[in-house]
Backbone as CSV, one residue per row, in Angstrom:
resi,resn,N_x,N_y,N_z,CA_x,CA_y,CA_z,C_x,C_y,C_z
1,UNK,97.767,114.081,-103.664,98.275,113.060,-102.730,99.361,112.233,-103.429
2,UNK,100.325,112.220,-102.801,101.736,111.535,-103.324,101.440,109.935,-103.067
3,UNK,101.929,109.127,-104.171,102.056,107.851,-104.304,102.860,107.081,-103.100
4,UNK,102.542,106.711,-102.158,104.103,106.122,-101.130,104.803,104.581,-102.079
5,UNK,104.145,104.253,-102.894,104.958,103.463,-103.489,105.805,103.492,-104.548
6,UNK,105.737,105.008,-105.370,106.674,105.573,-106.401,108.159,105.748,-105.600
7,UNK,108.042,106.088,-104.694,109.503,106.618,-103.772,110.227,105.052,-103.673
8,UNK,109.796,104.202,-102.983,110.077,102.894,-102.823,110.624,101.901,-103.637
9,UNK,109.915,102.195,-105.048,110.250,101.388,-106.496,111.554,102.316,-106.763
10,UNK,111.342,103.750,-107.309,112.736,104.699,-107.377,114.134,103.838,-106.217
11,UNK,113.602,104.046,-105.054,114.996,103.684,-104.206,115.155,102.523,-104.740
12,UNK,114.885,101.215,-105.412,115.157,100.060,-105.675,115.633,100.107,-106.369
13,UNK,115.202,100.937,-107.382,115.723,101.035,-108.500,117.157,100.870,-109.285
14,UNK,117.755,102.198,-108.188,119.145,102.813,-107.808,119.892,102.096,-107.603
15,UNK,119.361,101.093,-106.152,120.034,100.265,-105.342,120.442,98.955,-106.528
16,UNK,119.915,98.576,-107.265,119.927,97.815,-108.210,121.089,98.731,-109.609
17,UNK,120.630,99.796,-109.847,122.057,100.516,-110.950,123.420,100.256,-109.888
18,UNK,123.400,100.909,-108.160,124.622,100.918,-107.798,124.874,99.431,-107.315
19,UNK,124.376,99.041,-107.728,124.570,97.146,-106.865,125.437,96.573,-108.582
20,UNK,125.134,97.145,-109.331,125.274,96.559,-111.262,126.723,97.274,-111.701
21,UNK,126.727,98.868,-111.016,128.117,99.565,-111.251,129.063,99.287,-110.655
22,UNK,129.031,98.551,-109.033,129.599,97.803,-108.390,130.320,96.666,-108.716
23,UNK,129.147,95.971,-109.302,129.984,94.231,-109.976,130.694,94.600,-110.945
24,UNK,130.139,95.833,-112.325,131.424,96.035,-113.237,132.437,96.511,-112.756
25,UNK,132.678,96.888,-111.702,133.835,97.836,-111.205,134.527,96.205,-110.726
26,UNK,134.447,95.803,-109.978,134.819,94.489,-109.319,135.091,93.467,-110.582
27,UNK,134.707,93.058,-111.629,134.781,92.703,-112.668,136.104,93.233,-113.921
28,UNK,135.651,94.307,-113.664,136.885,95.386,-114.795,138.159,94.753,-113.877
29,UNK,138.041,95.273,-112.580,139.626,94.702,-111.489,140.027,93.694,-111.767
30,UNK,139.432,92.900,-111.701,139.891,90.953,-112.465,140.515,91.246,-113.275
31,UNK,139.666,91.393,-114.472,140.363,90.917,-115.759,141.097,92.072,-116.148
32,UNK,141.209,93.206,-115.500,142.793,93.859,-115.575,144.043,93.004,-114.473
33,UNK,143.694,92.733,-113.737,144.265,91.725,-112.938,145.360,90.192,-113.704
34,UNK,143.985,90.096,-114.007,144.899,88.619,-114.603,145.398,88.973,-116.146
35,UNK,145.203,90.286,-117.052,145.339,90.802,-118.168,147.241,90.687,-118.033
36,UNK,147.427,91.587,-116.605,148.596,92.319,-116.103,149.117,91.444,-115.928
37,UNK,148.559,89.983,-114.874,149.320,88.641,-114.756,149.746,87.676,-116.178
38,UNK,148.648,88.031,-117.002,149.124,86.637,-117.855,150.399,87.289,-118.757
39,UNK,150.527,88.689,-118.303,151.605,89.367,-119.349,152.750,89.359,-118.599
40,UNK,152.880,88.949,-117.445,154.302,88.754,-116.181,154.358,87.485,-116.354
41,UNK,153.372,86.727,-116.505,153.739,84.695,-116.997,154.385,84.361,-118.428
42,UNK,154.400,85.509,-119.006,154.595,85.262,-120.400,155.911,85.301,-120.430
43,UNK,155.898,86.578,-119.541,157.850,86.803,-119.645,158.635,85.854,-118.658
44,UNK,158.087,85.110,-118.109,158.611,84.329,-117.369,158.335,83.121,-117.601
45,UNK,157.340,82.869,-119.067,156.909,81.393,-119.102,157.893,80.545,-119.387
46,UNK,159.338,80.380,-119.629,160.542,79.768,-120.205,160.800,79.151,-118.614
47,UNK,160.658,79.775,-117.583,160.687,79.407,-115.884,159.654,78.689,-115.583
48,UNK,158.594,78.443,-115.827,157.132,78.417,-115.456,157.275,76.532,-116.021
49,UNK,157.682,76.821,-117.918,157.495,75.660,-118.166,158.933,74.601,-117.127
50,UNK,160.444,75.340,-117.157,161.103,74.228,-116.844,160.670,73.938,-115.329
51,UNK,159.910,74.512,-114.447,159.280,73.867,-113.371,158.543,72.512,-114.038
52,UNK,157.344,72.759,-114.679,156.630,71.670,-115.431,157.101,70.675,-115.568
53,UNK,157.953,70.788,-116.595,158.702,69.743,-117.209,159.526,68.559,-116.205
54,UNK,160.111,69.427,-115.544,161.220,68.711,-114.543,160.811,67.529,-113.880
55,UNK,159.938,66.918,-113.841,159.570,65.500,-113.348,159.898,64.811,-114.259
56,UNK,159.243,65.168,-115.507,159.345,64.253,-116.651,160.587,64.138,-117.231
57,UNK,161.421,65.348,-117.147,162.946,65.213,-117.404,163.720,63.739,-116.477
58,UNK,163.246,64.162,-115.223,164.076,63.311,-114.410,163.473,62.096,-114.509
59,UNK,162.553,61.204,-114.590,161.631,60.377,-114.881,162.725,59.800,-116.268
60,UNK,162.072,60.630,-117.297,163.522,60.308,-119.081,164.985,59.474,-118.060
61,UNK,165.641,60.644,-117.620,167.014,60.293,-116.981,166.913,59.250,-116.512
62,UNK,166.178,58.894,-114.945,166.014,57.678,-114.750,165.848,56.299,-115.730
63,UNK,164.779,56.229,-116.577,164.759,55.632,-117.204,165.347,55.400,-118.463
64,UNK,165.963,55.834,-119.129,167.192,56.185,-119.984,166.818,56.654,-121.711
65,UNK,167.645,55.565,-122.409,167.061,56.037,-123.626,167.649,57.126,-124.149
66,UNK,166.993,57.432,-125.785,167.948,58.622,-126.512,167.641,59.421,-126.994
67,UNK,166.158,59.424,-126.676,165.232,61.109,-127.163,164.822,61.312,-125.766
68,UNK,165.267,62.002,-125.099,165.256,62.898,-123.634,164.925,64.477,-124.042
69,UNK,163.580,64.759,-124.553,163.079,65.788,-125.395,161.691,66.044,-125.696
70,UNK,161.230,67.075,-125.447,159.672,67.462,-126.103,159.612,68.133,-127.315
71,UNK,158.580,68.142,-127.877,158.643,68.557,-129.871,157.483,69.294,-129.872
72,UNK,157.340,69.934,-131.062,155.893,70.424,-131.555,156.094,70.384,-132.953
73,UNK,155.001,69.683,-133.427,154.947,69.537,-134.819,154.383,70.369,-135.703
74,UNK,153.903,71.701,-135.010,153.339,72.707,-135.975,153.548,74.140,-135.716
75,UNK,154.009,74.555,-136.631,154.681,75.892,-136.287,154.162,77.133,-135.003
76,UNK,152.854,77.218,-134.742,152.006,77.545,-133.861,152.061,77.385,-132.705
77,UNK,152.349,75.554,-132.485,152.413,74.957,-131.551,152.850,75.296,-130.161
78,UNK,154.125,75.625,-130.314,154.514,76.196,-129.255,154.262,77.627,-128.807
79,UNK,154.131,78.514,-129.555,153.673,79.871,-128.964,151.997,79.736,-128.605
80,UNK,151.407,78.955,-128.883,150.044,78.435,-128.684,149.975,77.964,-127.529
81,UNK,150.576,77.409,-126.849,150.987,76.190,-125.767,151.069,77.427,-124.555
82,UNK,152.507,78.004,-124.837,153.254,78.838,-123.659,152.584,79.860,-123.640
83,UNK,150.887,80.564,-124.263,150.184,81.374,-124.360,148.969,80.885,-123.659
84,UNK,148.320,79.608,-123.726,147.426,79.172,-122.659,148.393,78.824,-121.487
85,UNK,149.570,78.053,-121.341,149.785,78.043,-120.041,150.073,79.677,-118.940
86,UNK,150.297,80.882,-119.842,150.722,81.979,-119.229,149.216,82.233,-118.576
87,UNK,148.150,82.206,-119.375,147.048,82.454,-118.885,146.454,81.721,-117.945
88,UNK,146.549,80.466,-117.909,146.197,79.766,-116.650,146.954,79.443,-115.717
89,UNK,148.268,80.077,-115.692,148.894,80.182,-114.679,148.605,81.603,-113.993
90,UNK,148.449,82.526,-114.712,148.113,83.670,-114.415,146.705,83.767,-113.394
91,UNK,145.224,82.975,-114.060,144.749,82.344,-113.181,144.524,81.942,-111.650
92,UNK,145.442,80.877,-111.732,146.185,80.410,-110.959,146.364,81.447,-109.402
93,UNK,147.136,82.221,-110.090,148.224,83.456,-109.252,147.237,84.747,-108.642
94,UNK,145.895,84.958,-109.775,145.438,85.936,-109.162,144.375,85.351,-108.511
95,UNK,143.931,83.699,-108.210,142.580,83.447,-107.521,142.532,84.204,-106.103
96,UNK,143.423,84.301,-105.915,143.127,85.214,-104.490,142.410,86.384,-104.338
97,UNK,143.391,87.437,-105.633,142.482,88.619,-105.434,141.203,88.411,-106.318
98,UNK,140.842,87.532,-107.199,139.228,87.265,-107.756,138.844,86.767,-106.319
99,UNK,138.696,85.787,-105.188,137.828,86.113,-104.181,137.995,86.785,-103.170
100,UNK,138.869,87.552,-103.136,138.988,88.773,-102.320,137.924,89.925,-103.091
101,UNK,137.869,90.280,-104.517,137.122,90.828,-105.036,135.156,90.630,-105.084
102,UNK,135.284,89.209,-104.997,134.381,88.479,-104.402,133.382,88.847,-103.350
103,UNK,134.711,88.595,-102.124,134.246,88.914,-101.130,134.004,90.340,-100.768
104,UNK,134.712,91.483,-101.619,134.166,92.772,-101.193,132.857,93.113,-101.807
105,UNK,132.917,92.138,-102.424,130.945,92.969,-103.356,129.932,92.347,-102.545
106,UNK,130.008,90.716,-101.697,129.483,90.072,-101.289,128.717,90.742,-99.611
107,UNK,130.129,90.705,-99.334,130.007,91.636,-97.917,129.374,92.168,-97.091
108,UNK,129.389,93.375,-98.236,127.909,94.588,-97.937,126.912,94.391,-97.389
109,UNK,126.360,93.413,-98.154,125.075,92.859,-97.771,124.598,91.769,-96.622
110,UNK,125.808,91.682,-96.314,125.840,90.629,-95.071,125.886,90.600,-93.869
111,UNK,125.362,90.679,-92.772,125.330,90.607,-91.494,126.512,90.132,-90.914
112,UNK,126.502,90.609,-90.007,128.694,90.308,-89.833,128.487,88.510,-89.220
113,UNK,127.443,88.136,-89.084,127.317,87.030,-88.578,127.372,86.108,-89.651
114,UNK,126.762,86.583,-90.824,127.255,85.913,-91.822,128.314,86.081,-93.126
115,UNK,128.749,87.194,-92.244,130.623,87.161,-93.173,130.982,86.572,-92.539
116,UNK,131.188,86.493,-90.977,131.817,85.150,-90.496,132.068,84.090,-90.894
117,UNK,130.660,84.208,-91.338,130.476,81.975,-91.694,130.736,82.347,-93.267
118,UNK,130.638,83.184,-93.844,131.011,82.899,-95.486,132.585,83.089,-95.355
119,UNK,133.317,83.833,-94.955,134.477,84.380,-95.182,136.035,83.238,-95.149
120,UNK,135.272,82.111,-93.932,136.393,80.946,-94.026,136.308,79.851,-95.844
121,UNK,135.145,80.124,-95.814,134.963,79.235,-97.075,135.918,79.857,-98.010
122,UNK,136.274,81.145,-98.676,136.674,82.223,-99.320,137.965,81.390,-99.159
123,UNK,138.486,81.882,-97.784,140.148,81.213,-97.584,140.466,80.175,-97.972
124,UNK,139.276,79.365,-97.513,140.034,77.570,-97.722,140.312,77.936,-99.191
125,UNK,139.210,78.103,-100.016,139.333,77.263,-101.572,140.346,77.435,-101.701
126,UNK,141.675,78.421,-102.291,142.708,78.550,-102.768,143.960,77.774,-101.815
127,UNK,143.310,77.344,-100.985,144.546,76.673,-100.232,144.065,75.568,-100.462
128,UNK,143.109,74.700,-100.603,142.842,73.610,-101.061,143.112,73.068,-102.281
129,UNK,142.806,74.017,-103.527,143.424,74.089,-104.754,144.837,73.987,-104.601
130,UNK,145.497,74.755,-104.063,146.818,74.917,-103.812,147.733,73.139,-103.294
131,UNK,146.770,72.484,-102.578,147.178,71.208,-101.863,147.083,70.197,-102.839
132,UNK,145.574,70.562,-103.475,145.550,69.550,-104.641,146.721,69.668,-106.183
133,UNK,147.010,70.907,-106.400,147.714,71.240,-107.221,149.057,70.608,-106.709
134,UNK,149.905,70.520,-105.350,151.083,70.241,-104.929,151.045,68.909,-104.782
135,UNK,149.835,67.980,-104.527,149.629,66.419,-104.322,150.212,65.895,-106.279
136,UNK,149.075,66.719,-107.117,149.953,66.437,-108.271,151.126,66.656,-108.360
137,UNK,151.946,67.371,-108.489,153.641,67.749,-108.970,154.379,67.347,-108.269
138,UNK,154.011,66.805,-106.612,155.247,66.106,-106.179,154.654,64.449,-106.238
139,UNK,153.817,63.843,-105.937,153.639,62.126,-106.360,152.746,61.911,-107.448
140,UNK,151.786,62.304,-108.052,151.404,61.878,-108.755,152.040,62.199,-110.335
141,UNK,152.460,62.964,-110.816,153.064,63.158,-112.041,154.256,62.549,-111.837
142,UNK,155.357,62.704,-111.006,156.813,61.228,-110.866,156.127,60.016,-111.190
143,UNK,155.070,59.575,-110.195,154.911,58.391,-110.436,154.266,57.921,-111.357
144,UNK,153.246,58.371,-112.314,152.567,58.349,-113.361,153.689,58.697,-114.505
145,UNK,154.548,59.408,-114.732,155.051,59.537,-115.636,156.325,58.358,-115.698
146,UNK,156.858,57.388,-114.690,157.685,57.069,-114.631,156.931,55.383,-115.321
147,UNK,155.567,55.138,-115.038,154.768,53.751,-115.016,154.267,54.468,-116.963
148,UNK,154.560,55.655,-117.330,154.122,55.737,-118.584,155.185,54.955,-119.589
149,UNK,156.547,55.512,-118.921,158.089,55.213,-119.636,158.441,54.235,-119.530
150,UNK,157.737,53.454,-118.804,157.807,52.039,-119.016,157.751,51.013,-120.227
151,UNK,157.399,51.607,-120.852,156.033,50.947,-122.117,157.507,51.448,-123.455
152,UNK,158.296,52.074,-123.089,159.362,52.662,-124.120,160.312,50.950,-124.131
153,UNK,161.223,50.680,-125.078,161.357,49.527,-125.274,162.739,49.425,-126.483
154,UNK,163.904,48.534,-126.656,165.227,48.702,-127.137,164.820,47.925,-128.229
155,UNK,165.563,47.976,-129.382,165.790,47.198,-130.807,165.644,45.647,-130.224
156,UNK,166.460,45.298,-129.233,166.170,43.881,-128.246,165.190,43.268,-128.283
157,UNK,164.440,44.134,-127.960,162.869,43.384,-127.412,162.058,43.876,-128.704
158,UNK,161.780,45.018,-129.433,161.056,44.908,-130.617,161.377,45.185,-131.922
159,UNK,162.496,44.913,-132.409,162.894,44.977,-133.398,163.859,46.430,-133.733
160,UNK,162.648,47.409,-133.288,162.623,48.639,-133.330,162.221,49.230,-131.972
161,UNK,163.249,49.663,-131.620,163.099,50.924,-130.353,161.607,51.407,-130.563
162,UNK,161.243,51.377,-129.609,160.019,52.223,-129.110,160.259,53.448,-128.585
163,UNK,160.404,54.666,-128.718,160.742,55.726,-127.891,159.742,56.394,-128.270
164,UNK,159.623,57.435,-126.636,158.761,58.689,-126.628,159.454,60.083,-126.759
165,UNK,158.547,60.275,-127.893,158.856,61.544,-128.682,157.407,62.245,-127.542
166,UNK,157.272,62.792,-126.785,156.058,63.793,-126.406,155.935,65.006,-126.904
167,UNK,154.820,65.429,-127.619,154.509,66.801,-128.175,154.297,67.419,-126.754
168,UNK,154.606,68.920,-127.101,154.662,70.106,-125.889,153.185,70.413,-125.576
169,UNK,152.244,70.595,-126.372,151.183,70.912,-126.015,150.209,69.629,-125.635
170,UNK,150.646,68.466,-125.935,149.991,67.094,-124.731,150.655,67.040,-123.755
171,UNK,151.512,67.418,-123.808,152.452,67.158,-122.171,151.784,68.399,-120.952
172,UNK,151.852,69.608,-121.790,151.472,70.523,-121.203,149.659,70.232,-120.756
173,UNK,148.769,69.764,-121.484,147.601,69.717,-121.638,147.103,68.666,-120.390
174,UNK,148.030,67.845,-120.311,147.514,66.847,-119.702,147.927,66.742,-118.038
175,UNK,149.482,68.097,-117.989,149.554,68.091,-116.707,148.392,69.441,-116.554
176,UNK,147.860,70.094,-117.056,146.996,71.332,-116.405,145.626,70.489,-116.119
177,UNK,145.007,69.485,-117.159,144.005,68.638,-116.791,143.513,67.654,-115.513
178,UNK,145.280,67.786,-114.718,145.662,66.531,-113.933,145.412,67.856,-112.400
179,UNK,146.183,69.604,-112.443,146.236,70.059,-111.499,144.986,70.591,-111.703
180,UNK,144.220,71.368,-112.332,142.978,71.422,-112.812,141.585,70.490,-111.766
181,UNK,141.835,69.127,-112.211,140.942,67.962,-111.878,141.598,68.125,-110.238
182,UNK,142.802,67.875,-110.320,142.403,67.586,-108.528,142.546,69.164,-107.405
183,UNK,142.833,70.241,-108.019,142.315,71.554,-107.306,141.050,71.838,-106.961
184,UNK,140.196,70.972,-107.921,138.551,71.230,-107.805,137.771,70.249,-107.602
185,UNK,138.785,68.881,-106.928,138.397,67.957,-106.001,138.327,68.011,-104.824
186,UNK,139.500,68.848,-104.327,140.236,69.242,-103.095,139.044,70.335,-102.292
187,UNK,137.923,70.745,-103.404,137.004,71.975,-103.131,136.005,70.852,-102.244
188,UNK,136.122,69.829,-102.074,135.057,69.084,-101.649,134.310,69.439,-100.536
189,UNK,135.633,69.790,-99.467,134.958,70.249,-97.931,134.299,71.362,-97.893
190,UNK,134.535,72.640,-99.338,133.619,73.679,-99.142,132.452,73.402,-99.255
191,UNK,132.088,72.626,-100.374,131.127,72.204,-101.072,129.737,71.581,-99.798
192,UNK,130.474,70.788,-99.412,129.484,69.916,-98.118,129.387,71.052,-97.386
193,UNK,130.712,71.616,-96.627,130.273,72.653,-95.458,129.034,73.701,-96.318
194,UNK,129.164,74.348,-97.240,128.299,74.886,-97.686,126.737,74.170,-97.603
195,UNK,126.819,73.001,-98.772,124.955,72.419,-98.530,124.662,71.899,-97.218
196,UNK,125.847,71.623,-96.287,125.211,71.475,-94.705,125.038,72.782,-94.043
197,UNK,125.364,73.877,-94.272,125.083,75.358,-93.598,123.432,76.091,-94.296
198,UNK,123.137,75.354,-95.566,122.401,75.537,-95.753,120.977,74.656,-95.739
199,UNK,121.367,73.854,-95.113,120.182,72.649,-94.616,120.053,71.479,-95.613
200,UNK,120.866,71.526,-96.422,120.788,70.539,-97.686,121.265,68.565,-97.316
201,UNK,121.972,69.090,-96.412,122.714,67.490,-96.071,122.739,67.805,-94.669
202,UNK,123.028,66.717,-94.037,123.948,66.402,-92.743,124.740,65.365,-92.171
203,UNK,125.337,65.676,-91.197,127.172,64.956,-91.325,125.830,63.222,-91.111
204,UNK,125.285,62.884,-89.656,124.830,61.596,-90.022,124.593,60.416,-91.460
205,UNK,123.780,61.927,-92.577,123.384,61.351,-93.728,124.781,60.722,-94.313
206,UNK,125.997,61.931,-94.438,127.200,61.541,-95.105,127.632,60.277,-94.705
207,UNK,128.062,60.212,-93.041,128.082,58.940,-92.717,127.928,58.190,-92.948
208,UNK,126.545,57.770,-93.258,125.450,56.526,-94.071,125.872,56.608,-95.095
209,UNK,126.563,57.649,-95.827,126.845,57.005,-97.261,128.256,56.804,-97.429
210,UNK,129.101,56.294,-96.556,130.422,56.118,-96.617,130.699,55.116,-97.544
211,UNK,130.295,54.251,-97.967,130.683,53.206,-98.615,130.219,53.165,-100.241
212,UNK,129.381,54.269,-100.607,129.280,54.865,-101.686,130.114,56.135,-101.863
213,UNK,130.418,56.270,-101.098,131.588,57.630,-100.874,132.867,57.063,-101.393
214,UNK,133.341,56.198,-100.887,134.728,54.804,-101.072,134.440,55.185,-103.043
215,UNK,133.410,53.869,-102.656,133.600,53.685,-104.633,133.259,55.012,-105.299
216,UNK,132.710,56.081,-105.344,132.582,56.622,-106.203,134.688,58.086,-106.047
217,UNK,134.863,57.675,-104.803,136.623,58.319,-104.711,137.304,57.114,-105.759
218,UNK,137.476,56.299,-105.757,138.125,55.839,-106.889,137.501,55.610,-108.035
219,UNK,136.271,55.934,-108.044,135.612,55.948,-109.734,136.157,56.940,-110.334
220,UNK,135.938,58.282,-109.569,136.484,59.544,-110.061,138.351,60.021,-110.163
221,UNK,138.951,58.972,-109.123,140.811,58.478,-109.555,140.312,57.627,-110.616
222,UNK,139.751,56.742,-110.935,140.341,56.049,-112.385,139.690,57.409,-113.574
223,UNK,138.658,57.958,-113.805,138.587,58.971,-114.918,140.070,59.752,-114.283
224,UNK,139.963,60.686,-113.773,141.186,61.674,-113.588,142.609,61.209,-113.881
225,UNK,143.250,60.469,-113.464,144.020,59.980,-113.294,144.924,58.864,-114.492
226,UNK,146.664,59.118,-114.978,146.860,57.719,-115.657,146.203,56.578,-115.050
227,UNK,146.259,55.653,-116.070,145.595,54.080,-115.856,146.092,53.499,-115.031
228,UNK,146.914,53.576,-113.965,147.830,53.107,-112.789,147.180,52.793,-111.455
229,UNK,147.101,52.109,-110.333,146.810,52.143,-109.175,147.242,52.613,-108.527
230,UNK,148.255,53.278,-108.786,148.783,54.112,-107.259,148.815,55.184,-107.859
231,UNK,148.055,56.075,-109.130,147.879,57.302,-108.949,146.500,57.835,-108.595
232,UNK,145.737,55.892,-109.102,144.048,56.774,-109.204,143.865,56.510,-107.167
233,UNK,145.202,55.678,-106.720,144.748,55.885,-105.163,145.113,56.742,-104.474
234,UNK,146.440,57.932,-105.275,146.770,59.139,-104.855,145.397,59.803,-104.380
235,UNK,144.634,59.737,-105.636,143.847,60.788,-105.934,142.923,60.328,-104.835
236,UNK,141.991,58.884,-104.956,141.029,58.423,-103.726,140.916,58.728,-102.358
237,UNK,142.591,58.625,-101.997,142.455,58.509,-100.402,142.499,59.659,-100.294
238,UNK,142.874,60.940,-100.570,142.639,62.365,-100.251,141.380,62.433,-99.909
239,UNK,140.711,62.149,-101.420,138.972,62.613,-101.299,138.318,61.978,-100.045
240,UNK,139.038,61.033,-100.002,137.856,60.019,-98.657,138.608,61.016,-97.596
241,UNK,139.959,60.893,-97.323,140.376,61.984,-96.404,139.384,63.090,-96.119
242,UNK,139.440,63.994,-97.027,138.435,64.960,-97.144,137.488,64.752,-97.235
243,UNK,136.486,63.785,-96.995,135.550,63.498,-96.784,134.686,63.395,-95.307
244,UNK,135.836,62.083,-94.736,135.947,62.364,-93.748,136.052,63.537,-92.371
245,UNK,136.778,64.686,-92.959,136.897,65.846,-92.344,136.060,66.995,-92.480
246,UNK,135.191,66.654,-93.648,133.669,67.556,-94.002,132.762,67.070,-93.255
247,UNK,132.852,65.727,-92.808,131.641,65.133,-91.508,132.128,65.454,-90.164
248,UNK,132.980,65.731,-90.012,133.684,66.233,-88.796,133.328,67.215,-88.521
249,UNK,133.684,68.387,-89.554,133.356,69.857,-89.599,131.895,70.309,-89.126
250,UNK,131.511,69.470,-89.758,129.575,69.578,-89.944,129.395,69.068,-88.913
251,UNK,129.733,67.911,-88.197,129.532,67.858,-86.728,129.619,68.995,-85.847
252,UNK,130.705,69.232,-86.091,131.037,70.999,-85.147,130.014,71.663,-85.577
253,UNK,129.794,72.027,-86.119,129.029,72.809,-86.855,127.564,73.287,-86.244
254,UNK,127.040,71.578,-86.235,125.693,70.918,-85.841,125.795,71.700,-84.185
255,UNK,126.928,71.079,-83.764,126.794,71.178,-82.249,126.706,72.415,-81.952
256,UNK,127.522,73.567,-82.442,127.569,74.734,-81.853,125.763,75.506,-82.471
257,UNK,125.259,74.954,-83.483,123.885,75.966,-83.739,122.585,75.285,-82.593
258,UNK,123.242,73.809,-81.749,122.354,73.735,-80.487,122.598,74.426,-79.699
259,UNK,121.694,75.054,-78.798,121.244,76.364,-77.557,121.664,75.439,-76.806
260,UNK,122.528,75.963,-75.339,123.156,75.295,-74.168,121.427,75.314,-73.616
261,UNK,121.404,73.975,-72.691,120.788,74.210,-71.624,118.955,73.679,-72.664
């Protein structure tokens, strides 16, 4: 008499090797992916950085002065620098096809009712990243870098010129920290739509906490953000923005999983 539960454990088994050969296959694609990208950023990182830079150039100009220039003080420095930025720009460039890759391993297993509901989440992130990344480079780095150059100062006033000499790899470090921090602020509305799809929160509760919502959006602009008020409120009123529009969502949300009638 045959075991009916040897057959059963075997099929699991399998399903578990081809579920494991699957993710390395999906895995290997990435990081040949971004391998191939960070080696097209490299040859183009001389473009990549004078995008970067160009606020802070014009920011110098505006504000004047006679070292209008970035440095590196150690021989390394710079091929060190333009070697993490190729890679996290590279990053950057392939997040799409990492959750497109994502989403094909995910898929399978999913009831088309719930690729539906997973599949918008997929889209937003990189366009949200994408918003938060563009909120930095067009107002918040002008205006933060322009309230930094302030603080620079003529033989007049201190004896000795004050000028900024900026090393390449803090300049660089601190704008990837700045698009970095608010790309994965901007993730906020997945985040809620997610623990409200999964019963974790709801839009009422958020509601009720609006005013801990307030202070803790500018707790998190003053860490992120130069020491300035109008960058750590760049950063605030988005999040409350987006805050706002994750209780919205989740309202919809709420309403359509009530039965008419």
């Amino acid at each position: 008499m045959t075991d009916p539960i040897t057959p059963t454990l075997t099929e699991n088994k399998t399903q578990v090797v081809e579920h494991l050969v699957e993710l390395r296959r999906r895995l290997i694609l990435c990081m040949l992916a971004l391998f191939a990208m960070t080696g097209l950023c490299y040859v183009f990182v001389d473009h990549i950085l004078a995008v970067l830079i160009q606020p802070l150039a014009e920011s110098m100009s505006e504000a004047g002065g006679s070292t209008q220039r970035l440095i590196y003080t150690s021989l390394t420095e710079a091929f060190f620098t333009t070697l993490k930025l190729s890679f996290l720009s590279a990053l950057f460039l392939t997040l799409p096809f990492i959750l497109m890759q994502v989403w094909k391993f995910v898929a399978p297993g999913l009831y088309k009712r719930e690729q539906g509901a997973f599949l918008p989440f997929l889209i937003a992130t990189p366009i949200l990243f994408l918003m938060g990344a563009m909120l930095v480079y067009f107002f918040v780095m002008p205006l933060a870098w322009k309230f930094f150059l302030t603080f620079q100062t003529s033989a007049v006033d201190t004896v000795l010129p004050i000028q900024l000499e900026a090393r390449i790899g803090d300049y660089l470090n601190l704008i990837i920290s700045l698009i970095f921090a608010f790309g994965l602020t901007f993730q906020l509305p997945v985040l809620l739509m997610l623990l409200a799809r999964a019963g974790f929160v709801k839009a009422e509760q958020l509601a009720s906490k609006r005013k801990y919502a307030l202070v803790l959006a500018f707790l998190i602009g003053a860490v992120l953000t130069p020491p300035d008020v109008v960058s750590q409120s760049l950063l605030a009123l988005p999040i409350l923005a987006l805050y706002e529009a994750s209780i919205f969502l989740i309202r919809h949300m709420e309403k359509s999983r009530v039965p008419n009638g």
